[in-house]
C-alpha positions in Angstrom: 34.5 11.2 20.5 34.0 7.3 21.2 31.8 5.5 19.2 29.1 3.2 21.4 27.6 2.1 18.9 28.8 -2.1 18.7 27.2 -4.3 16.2 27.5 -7.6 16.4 26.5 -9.8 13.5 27.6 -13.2 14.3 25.5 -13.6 17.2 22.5 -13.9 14.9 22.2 -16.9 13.2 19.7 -17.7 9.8 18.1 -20.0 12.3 17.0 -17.2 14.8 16.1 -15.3 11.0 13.9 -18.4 10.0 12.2 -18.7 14.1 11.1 -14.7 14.0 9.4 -15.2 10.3 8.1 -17.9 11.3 6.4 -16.5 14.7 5.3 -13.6 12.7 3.2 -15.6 10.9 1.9 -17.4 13.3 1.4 -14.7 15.9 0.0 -12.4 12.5 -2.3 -16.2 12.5 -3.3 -16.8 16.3 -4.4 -12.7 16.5 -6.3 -12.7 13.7 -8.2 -16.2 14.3 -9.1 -14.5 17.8 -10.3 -11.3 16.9 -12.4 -13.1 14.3 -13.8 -15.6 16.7 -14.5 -12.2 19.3 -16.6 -10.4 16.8 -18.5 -13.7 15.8 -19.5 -14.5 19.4 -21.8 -11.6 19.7 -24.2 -12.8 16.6 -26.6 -15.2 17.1 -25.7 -17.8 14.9 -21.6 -16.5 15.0 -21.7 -17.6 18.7 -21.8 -21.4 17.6 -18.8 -20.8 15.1 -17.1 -18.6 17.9 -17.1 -21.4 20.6 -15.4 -23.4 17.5 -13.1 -20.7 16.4 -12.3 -20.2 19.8 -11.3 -23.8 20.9 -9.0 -24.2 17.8 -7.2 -21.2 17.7 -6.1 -21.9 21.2 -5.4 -25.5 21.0 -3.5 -24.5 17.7 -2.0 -21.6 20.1 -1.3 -24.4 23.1 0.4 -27.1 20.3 2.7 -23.9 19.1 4.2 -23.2 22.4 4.3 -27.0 23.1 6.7 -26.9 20.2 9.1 -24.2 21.3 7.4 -21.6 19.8 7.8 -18.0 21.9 5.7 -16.9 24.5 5.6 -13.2 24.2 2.9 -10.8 24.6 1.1 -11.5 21.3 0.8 -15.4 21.8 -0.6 -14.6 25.3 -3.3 -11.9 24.4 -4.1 -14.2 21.3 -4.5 -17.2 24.1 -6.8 -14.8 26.0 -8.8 -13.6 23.2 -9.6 -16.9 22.2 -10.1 -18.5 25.9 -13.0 -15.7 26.3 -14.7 -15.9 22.7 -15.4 -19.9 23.6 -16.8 -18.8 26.7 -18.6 -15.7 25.1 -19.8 -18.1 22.6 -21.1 -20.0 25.4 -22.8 -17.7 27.3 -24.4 -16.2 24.0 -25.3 -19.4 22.8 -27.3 -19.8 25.7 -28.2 -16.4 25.8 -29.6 -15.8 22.3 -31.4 -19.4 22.5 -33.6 -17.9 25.6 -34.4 -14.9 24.2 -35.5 -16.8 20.8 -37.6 -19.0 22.8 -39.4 -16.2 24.6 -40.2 -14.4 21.8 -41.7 -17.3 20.1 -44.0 -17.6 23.2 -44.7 -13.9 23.1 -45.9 -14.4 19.7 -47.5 -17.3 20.1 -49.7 -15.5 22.9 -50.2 -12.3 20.8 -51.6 -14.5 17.9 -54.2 -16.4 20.6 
């Protein structure tokens, strides 16, 4: 029987070993910090710290690939994630600020 099984070691370098720690952490990073800032966007007060969370994460996400860094499916659904809790933050912000304002008048009136 042949053996098909071929490894070859010298094709990885430590500098390829260093790169993948290196984007597991970051990618372990830019997918938590996204998640987070999801979750926050749909509290009324976490909305204001999710448009925040949001823009960093994918500025820090933007400045990663800008230096080299991978592009594989993690960075992009971490880039997603974090494009739509700025906007959900937005929208919520907006949002929870009308429906605080209406229920202020609808007490107002119920005390009159």
């Amino acid at each position: 029987m042949e053996n098909n099984y071929y490894n070859n070691q010298s094709d990885f370098s430590h500098e390829q070993a260093m790169n993948d720690i290196m984007y597991r952490e970051q990618s372990k990073s830019f997918m938590t910090k996204a998640i987070v800032a999801l979750v926050l966007s749909s509290f009324p007060i976490g909305s204001i710290v999710a448009i925040v969370m949001g823009h960093n994460n994918r500025t820090a996400i933007l400045d990663y690939l800008d230096r080299g860094g991978m592009h594989t499916g993690k960075i992009k659904a971490s880039s997603i994630m974090s494009r739509a809790a700025f906007f959900l933050g937005i929208g919520l912000t907006i949002f929870y600020g009308i429906y605080f304002v209406i229920l202020l008048f609808m007490c107002a009136a119920m005390t009159s």
